[in-house]
Backbone as numpy.savetxt, mean C-alpha at the origin, in Angstrom:
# Nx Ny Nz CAx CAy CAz Cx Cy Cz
15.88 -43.39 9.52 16.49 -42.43 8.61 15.44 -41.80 7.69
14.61 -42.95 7.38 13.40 -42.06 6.39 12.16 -40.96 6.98
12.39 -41.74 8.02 11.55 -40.85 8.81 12.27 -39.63 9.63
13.26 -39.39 9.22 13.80 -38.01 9.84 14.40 -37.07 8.96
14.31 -37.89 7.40 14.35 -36.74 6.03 13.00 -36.48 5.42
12.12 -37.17 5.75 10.67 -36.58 6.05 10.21 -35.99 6.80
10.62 -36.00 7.86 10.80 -34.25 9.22 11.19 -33.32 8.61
12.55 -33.59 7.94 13.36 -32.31 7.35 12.69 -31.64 6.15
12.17 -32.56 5.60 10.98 -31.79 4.54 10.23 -30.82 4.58
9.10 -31.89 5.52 8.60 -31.28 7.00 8.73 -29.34 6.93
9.63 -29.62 7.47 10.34 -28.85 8.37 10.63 -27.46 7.33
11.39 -27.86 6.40 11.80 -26.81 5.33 10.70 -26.35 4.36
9.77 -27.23 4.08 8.44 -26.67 3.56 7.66 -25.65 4.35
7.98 -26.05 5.92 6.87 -24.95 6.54 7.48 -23.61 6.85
9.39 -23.91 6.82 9.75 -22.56 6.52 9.75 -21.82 5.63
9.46 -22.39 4.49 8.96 -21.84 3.16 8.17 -21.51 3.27
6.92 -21.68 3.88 6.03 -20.65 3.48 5.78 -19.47 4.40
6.77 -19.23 4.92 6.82 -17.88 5.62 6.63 -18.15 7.22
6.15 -19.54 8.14 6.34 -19.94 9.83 7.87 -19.70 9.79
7.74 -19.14 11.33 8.72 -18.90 11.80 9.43 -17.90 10.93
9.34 -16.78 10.28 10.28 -16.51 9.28 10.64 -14.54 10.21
10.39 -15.09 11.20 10.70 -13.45 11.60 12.74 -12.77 11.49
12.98 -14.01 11.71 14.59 -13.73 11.80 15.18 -13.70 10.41
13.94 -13.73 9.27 15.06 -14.05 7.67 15.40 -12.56 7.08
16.23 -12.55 6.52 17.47 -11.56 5.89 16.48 -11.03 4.87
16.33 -9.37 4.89 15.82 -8.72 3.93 16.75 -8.42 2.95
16.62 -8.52 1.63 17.54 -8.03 0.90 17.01 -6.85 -0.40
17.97 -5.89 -0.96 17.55 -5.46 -2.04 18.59 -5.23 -3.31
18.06 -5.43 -4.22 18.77 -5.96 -5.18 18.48 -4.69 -6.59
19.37 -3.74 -6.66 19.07 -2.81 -7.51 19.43 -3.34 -9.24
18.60 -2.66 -9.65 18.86 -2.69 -11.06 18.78 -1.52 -11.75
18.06 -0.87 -13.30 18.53 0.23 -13.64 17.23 1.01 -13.71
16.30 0.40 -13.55 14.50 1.28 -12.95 13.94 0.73 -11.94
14.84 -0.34 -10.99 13.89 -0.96 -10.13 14.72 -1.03 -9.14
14.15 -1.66 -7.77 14.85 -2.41 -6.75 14.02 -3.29 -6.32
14.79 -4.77 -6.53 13.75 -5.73 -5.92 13.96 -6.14 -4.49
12.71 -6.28 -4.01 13.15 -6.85 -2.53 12.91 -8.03 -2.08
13.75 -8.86 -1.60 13.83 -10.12 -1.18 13.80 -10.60 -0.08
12.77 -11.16 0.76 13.06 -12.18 2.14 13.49 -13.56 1.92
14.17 -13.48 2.54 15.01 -15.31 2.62 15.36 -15.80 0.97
15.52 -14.59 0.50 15.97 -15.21 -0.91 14.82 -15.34 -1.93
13.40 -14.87 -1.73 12.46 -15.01 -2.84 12.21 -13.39 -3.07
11.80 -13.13 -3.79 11.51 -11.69 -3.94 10.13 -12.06 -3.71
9.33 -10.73 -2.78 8.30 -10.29 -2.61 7.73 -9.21 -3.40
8.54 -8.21 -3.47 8.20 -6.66 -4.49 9.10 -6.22 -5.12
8.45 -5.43 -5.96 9.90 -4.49 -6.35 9.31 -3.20 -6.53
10.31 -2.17 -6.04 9.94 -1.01 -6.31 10.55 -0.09 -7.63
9.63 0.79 -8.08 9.52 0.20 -10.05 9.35 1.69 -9.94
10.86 2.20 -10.60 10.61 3.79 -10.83 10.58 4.39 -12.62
10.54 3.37 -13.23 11.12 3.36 -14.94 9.83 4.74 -15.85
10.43 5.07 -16.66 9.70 6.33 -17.09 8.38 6.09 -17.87
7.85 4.50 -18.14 6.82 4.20 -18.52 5.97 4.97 -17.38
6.28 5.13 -16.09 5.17 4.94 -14.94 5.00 7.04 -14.61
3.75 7.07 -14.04 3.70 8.59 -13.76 4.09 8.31 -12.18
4.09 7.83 -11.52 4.50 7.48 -10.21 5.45 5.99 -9.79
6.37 6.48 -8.63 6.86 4.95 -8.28 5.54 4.19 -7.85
5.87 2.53 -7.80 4.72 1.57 -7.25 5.51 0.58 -6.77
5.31 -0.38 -6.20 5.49 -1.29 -5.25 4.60 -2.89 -6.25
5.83 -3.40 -7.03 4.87 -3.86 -8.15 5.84 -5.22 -8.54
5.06 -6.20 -8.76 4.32 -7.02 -8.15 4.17 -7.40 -6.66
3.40 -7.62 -5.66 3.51 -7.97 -4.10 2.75 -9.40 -3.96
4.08 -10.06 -3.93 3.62 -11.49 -3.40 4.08 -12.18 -2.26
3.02 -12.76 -1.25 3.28 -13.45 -0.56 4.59 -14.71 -0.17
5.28 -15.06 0.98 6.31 -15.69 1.20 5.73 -17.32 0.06
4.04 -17.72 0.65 3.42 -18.44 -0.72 3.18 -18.49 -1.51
4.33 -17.81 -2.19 4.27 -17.12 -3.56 2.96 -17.38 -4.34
1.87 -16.36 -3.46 0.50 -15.86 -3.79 0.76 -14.32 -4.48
0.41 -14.24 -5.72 0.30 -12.88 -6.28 -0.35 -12.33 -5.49
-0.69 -11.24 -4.97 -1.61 -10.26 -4.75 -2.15 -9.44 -5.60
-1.45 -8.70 -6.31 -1.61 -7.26 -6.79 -1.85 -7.74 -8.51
-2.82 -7.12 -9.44 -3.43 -7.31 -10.33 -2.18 -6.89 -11.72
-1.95 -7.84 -12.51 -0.92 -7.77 -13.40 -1.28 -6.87 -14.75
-2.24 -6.08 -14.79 -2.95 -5.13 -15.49 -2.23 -3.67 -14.95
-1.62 -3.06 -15.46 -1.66 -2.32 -17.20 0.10 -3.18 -17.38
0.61 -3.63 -16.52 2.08 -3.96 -16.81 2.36 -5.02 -17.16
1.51 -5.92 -16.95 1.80 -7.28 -17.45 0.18 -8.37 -17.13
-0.36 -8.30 -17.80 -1.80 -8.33 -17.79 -1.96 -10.02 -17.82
-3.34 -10.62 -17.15 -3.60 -11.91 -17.50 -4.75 -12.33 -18.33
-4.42 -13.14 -19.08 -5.84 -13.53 -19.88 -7.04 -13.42 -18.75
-8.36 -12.74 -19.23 -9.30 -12.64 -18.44 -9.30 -11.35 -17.37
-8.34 -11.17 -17.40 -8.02 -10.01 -16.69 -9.15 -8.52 -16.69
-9.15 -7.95 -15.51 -10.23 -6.54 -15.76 -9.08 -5.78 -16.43
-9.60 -4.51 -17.10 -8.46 -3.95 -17.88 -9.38 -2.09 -16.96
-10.14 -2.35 -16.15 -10.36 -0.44 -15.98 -8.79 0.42 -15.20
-9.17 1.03 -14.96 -8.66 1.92 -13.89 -7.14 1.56 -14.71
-6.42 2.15 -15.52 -4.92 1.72 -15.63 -4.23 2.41 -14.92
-4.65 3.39 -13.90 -3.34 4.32 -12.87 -3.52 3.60 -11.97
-4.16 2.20 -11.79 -4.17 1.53 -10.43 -3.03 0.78 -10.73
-1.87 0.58 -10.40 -0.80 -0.42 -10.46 0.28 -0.66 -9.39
-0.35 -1.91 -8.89 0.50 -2.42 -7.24 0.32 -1.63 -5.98
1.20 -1.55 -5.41 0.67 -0.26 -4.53 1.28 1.21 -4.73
0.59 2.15 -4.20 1.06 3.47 -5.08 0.64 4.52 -4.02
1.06 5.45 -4.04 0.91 6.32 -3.00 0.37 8.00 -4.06
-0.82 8.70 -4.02 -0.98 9.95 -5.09 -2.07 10.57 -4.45
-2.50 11.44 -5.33 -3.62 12.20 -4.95 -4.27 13.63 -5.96
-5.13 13.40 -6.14 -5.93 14.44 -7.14 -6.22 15.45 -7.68
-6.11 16.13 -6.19 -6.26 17.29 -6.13 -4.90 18.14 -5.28
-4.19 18.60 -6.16 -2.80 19.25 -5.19 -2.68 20.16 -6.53
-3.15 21.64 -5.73 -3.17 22.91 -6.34 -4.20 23.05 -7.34
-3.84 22.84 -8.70 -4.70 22.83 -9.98 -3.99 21.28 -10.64
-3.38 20.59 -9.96 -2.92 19.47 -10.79 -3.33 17.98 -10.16
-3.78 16.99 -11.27 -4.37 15.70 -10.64 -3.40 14.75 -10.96
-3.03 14.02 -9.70 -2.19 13.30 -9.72 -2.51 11.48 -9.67
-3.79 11.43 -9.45 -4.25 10.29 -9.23 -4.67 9.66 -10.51
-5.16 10.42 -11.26 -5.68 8.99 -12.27 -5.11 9.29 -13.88
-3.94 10.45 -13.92 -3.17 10.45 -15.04 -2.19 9.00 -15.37
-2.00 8.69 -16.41 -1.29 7.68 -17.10 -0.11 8.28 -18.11
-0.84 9.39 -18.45 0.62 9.97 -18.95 0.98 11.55 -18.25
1.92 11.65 -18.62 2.83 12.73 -17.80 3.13 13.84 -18.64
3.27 15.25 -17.90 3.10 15.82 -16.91 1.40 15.54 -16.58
0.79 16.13 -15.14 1.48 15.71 -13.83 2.40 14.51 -13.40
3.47 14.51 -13.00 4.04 13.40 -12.42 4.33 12.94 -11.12
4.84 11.84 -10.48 5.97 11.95 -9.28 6.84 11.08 -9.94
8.09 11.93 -9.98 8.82 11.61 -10.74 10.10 10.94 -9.39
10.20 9.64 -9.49 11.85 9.10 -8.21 12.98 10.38 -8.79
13.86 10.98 -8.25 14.46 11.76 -7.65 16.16 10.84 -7.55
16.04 9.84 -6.21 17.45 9.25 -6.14 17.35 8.39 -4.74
17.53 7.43 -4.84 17.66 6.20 -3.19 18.04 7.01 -2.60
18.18 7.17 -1.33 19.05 7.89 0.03 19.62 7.15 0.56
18.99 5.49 0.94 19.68 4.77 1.35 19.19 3.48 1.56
20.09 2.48 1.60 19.40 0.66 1.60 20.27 0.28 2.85
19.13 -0.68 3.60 20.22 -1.13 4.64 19.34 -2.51 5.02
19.94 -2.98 4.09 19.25 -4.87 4.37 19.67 -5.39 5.71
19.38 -6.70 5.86 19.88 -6.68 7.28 18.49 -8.40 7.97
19.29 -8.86 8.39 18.37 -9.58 9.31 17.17 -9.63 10.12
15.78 -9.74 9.74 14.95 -9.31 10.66 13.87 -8.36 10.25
14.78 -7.11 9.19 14.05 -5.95 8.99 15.46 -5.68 8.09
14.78 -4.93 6.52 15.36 -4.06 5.93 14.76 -2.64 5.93
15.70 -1.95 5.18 15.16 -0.01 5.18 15.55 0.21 3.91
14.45 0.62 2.99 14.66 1.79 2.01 14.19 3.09 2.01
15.03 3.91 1.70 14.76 5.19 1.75 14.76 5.99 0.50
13.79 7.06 -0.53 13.77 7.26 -1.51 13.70 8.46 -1.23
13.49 9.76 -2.72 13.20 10.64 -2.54 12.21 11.16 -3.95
10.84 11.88 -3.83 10.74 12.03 -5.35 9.98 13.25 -5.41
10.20 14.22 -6.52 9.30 14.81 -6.76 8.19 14.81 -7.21
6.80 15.58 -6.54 5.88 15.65 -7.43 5.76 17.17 -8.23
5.60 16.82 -9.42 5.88 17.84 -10.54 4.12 18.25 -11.27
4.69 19.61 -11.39 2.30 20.01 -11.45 2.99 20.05 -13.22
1.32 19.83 -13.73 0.82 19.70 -15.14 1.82 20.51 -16.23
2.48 21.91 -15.51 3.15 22.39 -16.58 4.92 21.98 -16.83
4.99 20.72 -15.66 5.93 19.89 -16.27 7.95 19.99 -15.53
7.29 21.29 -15.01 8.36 21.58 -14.84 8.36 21.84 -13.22
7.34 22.53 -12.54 7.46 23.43 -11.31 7.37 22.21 -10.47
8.16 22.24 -9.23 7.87 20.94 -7.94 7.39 21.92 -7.53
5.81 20.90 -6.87 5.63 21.19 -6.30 5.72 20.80 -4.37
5.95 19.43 -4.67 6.23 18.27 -3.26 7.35 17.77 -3.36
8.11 17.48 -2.68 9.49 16.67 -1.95 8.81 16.00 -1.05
8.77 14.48 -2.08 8.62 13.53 -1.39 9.47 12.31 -0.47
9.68 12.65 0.96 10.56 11.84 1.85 9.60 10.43 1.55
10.44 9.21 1.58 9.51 8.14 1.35 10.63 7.03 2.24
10.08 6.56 3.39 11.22 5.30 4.12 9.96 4.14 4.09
10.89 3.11 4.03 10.52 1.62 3.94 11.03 0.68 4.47
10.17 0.04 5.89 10.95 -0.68 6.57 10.30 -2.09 6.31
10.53 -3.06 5.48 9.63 -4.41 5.22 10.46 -5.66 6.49
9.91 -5.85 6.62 9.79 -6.78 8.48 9.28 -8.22 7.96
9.82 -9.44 8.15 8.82 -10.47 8.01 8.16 -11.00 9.13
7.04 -11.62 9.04 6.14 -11.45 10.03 5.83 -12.94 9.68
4.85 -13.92 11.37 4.67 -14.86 10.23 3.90 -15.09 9.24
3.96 -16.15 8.67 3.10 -16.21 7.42 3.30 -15.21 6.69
4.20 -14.37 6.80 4.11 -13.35 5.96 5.05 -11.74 5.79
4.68 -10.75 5.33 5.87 -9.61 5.43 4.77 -8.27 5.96
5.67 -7.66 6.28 4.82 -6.39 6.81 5.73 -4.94 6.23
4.88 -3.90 5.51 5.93 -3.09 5.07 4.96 -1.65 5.94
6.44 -0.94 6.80 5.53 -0.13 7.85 6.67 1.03 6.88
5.84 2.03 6.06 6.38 2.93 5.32 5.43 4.11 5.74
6.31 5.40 5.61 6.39 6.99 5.82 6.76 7.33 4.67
5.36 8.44 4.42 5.47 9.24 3.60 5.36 10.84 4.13
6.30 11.34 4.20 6.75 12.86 4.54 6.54 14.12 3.39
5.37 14.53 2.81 4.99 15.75 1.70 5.45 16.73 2.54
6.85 17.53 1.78 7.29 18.66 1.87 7.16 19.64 1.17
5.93 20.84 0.74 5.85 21.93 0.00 6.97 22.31 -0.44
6.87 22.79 -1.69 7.92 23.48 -2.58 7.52 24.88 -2.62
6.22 25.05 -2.56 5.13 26.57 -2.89 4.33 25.95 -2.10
3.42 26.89 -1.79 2.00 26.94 -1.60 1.16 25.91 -2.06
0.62 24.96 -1.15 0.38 23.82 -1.35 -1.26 23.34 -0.62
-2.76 23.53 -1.68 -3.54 23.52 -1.40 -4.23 21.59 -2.15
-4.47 21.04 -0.50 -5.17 19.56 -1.18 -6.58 19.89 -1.43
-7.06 19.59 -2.43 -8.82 19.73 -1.92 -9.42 18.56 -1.78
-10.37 18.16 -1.33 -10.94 17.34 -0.95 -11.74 15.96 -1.86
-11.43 15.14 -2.18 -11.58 13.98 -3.24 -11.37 12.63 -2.55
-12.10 11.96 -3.02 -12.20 10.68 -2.86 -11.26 9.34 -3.56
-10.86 10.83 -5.00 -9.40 10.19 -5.49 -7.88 10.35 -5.16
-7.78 9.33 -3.61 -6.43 9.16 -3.40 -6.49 7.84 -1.99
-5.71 7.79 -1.64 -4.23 8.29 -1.76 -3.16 7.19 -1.28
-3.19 6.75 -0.64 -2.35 5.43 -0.33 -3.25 4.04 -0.70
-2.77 3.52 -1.52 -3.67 2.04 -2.35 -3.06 0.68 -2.89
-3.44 0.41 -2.88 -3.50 -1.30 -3.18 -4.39 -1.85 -4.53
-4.01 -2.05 -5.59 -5.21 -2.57 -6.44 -4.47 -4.11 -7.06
-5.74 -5.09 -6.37 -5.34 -6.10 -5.62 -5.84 -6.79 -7.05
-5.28 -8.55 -6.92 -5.63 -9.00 -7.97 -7.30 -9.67 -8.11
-7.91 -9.99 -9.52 -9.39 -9.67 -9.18 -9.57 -10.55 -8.60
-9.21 -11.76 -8.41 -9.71 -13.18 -7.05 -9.80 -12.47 -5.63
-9.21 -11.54 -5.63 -9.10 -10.79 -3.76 -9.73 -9.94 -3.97
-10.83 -9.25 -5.29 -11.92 -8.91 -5.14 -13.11 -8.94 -4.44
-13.76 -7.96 -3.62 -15.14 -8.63 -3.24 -16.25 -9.29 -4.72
-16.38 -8.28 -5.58 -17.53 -8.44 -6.83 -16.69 -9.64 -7.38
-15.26 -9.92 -7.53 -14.99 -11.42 -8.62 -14.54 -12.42 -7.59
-14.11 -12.17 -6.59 -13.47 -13.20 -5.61 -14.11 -13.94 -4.48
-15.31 -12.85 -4.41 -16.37 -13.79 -3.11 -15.17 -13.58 -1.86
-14.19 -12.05 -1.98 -13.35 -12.10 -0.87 -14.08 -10.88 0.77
-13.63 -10.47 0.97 -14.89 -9.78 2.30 -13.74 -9.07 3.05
-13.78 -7.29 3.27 -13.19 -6.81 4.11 -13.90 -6.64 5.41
-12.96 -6.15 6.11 -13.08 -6.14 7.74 -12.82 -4.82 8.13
-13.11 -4.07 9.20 -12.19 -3.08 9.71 -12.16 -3.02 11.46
-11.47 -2.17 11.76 -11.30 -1.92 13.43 -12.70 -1.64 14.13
-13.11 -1.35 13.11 -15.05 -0.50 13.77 -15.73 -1.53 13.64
-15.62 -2.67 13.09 -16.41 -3.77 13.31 -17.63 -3.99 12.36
-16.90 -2.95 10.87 -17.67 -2.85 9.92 -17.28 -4.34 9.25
-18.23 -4.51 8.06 -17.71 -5.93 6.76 -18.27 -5.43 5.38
-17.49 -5.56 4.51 -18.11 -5.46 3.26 -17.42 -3.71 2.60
-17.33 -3.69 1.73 -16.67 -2.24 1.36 -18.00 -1.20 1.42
-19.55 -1.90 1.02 -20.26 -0.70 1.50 -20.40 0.03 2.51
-19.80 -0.78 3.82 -20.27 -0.58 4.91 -19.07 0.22 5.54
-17.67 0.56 4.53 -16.44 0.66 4.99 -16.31 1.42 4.33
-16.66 1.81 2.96 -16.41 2.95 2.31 -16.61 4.07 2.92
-15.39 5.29 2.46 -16.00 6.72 3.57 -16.22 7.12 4.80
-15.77 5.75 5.68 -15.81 5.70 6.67 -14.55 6.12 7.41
-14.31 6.31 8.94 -13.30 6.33 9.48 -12.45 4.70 10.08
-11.75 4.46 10.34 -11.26 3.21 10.83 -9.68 3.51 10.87
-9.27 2.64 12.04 -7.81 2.86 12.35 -6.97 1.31 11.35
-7.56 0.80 11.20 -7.51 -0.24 9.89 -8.35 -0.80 9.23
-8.07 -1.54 8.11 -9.39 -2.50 7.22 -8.31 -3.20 6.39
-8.97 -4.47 6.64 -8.36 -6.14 6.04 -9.26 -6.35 4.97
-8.58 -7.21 3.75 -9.38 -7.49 3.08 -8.22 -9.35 2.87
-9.30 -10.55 2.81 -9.03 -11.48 3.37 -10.22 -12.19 1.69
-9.48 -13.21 1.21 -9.61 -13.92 0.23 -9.06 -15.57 0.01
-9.55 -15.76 -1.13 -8.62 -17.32 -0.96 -8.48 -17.39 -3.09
-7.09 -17.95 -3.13 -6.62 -18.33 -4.07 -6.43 -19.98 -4.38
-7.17 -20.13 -5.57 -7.02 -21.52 -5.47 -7.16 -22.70 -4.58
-8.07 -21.93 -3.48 -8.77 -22.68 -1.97 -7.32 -22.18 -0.80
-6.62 -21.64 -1.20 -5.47 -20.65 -0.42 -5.84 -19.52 0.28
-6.41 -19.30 1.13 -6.11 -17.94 2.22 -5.30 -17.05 2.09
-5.20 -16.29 2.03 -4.52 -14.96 2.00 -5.40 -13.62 2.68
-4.32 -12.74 2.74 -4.87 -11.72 3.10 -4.29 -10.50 2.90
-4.93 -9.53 3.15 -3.76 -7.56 3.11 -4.37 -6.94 4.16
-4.13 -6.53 4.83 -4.49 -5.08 5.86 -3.61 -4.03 6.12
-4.62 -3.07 5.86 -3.44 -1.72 5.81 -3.95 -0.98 7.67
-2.64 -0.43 8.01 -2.97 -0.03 9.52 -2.66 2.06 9.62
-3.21 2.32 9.94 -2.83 4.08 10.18 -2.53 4.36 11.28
-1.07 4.96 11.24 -0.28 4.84 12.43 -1.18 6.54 12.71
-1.30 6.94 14.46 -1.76 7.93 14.46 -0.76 8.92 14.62
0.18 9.10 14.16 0.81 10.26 13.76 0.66 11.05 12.86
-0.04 9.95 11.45 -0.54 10.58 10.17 -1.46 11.76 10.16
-1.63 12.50 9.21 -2.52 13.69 9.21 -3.89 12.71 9.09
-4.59 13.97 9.44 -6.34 13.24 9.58 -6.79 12.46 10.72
-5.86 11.50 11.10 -6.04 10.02 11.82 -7.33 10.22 12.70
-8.19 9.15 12.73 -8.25 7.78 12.26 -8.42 8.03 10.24
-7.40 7.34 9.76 -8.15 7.82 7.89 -9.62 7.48 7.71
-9.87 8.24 6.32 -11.25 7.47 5.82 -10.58 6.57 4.86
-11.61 5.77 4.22 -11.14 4.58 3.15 -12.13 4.50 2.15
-11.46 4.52 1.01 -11.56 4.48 -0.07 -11.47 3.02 -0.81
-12.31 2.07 -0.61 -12.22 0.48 -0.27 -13.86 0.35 -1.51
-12.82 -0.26 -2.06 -14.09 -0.45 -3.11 -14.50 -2.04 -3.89
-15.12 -2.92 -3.90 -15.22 -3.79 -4.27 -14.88 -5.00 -5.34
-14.49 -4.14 -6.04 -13.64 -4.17 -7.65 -12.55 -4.58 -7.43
-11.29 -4.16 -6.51 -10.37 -4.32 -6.08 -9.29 -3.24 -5.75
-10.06 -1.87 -5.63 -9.49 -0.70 -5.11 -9.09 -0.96 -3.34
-7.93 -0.93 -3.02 -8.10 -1.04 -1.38 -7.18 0.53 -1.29
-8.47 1.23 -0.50 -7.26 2.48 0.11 -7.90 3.49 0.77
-6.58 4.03 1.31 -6.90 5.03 2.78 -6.42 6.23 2.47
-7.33 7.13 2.40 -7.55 8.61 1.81 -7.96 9.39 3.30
-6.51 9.81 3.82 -7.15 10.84 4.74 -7.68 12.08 4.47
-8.01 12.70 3.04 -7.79 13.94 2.72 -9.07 14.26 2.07
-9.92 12.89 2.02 -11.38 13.13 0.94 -12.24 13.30 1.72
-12.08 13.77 3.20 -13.07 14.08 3.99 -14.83 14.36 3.59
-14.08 15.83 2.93 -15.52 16.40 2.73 -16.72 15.62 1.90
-15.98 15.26 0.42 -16.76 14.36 -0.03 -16.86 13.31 0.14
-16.39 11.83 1.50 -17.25 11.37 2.21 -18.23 11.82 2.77
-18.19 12.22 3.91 -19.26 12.41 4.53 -20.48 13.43 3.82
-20.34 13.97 2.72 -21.56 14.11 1.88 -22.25 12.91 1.14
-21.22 12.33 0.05 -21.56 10.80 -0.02 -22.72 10.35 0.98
-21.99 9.66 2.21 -22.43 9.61 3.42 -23.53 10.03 4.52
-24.05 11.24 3.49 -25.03 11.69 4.47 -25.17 12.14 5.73
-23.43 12.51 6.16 -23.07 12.91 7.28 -23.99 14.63 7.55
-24.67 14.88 8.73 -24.80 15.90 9.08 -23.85 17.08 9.05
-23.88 18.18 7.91 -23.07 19.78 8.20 -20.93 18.92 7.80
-21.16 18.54 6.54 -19.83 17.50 6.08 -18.96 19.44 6.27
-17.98 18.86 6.77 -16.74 19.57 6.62 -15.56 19.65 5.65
-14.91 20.31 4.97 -13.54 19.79 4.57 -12.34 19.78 5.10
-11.76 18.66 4.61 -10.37 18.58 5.98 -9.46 19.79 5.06
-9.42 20.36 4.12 -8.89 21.19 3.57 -7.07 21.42 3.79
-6.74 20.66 3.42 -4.79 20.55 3.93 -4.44 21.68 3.39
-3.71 22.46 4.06 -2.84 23.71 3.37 -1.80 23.58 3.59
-0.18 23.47 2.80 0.98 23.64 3.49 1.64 24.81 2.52
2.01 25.63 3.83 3.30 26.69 3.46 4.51 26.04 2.76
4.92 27.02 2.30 6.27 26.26 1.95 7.26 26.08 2.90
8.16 24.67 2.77 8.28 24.70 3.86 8.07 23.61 4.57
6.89 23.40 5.04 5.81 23.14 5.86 5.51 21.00 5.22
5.49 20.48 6.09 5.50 18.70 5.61 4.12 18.49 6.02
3.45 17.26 5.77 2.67 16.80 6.05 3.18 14.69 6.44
2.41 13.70 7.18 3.12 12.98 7.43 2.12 11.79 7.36
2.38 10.78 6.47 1.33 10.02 6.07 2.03 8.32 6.45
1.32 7.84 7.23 2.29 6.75 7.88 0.91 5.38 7.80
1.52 4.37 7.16 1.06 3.10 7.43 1.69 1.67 8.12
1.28 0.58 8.58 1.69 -0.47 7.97 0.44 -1.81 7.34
1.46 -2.14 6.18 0.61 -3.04 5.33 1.23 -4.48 5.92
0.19 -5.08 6.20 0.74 -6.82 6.04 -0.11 -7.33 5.26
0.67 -8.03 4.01 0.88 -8.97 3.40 1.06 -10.69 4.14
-0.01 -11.50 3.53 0.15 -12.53 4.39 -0.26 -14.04 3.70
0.40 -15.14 4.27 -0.85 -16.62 4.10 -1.80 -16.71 4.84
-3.20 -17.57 4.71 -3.87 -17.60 6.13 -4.70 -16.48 6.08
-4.90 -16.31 7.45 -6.25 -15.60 7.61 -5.55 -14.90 9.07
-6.11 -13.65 9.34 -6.02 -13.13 10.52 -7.38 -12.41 11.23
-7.76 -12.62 12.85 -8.39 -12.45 13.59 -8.26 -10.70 13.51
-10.12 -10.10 13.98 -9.50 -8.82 14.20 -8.83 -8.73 15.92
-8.66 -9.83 16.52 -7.91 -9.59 17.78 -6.55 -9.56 17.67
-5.90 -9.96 16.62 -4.75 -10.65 15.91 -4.49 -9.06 15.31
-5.24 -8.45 14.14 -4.47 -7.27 14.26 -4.68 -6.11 14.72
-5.67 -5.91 16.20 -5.65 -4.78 17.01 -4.43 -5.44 17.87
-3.98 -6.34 17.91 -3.15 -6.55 18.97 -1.46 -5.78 18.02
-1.30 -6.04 16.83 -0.43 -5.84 15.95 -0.31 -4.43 15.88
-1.63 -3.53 15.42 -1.83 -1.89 15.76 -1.15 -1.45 17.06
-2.15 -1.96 18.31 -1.25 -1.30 19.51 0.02 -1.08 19.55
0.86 -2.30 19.12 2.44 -2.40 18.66 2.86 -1.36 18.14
2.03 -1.11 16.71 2.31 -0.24 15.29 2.18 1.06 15.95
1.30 1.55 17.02 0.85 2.85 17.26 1.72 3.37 18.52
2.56 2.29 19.38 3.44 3.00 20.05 4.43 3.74 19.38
C-alpha cells in the first residue's frame, strides 16, 4: 500500500510539472483589464490590457514549473532587479517606426495600441483560442492608424506550453514602416535567462550561439536556454513562413531583450557590414494587411536543435 501511494505521488508530481500534459484543459478567466490563462488549473499568463500600459503584453509567463520567465520590472519589480528599458514588459508585440509615430519605446501615451474588444475565447481541451482586436493610434492621439487582428492559440506541449499567435496589421491610411532595429515581436526575459547576468546562451536554426553571433541576423528560429536555481528552462520563438520578410532578422540581445524584427532590415545589415544593405521598406495601402506569425515555447528542461527543427517543420506546414 505504501508503495503504491508513493507511485501516486510519483506520478502526480511528474504531471505537475508539465510530462505528459498535452491533453490538459486551457482555460481563460476574464477580469476587468486582464485575461488570465490557465493550463490544468495553474495560470501561465495573462494578457494585460489596463490603461497604465501603452500596449497589450502577455505578462507574467511562467512555466507549468512554475519558473518565472519574464522580468517583473516596470510592473512589479524584484529587489536587485535591472530597472532599463521600461517599454520592455513580458511579451509585447510594437514597432518604431510607423509613419511619423514610435511605438516601441514610449511609456506614456499618445502613441498607443490601445485593446479595442475580445472577439472571442474558446478554451477547450488540448488547445485554447483567444482572439483580440486593437488599435494602433499615431502621436496626435486620435487618428488609427492599424487594426490590429491578434489570435492566440496556447497548446500544452511537454514540459511545457506553446503559444502559436497571428498578428494581422490592417492599414487605416497610408502606412509607411521604416526600417529600425526597434521592434517588434519580444520577450524581455527575467535577468537569470540573461546571457550578461545568467551565464544563459542562445541558439538558432543557422547554427549560430551567443546573441553576437545572432544579432541582425536571419534565422527561421532562436532559443534562448538558462537555468534557475540549477532548473533548466527555456524560450524559443519560431517564424512561421507566411510572415512578411521570412526567414526574420533578430533583435536578441544579451541583457535580456529576445526578439524578431522582420522589418529592421536595412539597419542590420549595415550594422552588419552586409555588402549594398537594402531596406525592406513595408508600405501598406489602406486597406492592405500585413501578417506576422510566430510560435513561442515556453518550457522545463532543455531542448535539442533537432527537437525544435523537428517542431518548426510541424509549425511551417
Amino acid at each position: 500500500m505504501k508503495f503504491r501511494i508513493l507511485c501516486c505521488l510519483i506520478v502526480s508530481a511528474f504531471l505537475a510539472a508539465g510530462c505528459m500534459a498535452q491533453s490538459a484543459k486551457v482555460q481563460f478567466v476574464p477580469a476587468t483589464d486582464k485575461i488570465d490563462v490557465k493550463l490544468a488549473g495553474k495560470l501561465i499568463t495573462s494578457y494585460r490590457f489596463d490603461d497604465s500600459l501603452t500596449k497589450p503584453v502577455l505578462y507574467p509567463i511562467q512555466t507549468p514549473g512554475d519558473v518565472v520567465l519574464t522580468r517583473g520590472f516596470p510592473i512589479k519589480p524584484l529587489p536587485g532587479e535591472t530597472n532599463d528599458h521600461p517599454h520592455h514588459i513580458g511579451l509585447f508585440f510594437t514597432y518604431d517606426k510607423v509613419n511619423d509615430s514610435g511605438f516601441w519605446g514610449n511609456t506614456t501615451k499618445p502613441p498607443m495600441i490601445k485593446h479595442q474588444k475580445v472577439v472571442s475565447t474558446e478554451p477547450g481541451d488540448g488547445q485554447g483560442k483567444l482572439v483580440t482586436q486593437s488599435d494602433w493610434i499615431a502621436k496626435d492621439g486620435s487618428t488609427v492608424v492599424l487594426v490590429e487582428d491578434r489570435t492566440m492559440v496556447f497548446k500544452p506541449i511537454e514540459h511545457g506550453f506553446a503559444l502559436d499567435i497571428t498578428l494581422d496589421l490592417t492599414a487605416k491610411t497610408k502606412v509607411e514602416f521604416g526600417d529600425t532595429k526597434e521592434g517588434m515581436f519580444a520577450v524581455r526575459t527575467a535577468d537569470w535567462l540573461s546571457e550578461k547576468i545568467g551565464k544563459s546562451r542562445y541558439f538558432s536554426s543557422e547554427g549560430a550561439e551567443t546573441s553576437a553571433k545572432i544579432w541582425g541576423k536571419r534565422a527561421k528560429w532562436v532559443a534562448l536556454e538558462g537555468k534557475k536555481d540549477d532548473k533548466p528552462v527555456g524560450i524559443a520563438i519560431l517564424n512561421h513562413p507566411t510572415s512578411a520578410n521570412y526567414p526574420t532578422y533578430w533583435h536578441a540581445r544579451d541583457y535580456g531583450l529576445f526578439a524578431a524584427n522582420p522589418l529592421g532590415q536595412e539597419e542590420f545589415q549595415k550594422t552588419n557590414k552586409e555588402k549594398d544593405p537594402k531596406p525592406f521598406g513595408l508600405v501598406l495601402e489602406p486597406g492592405k494587411s500585413a501578417r506576422f506569425r510566430f510560435l513561442v515555447l515556453f518550457y522545463d528542461g532543455t531542448k535539442s536543435p533537432d527537437q525544435i527543427n523537428a517542431l518548426f517543420t510541424t509549425f511551417a506546414k
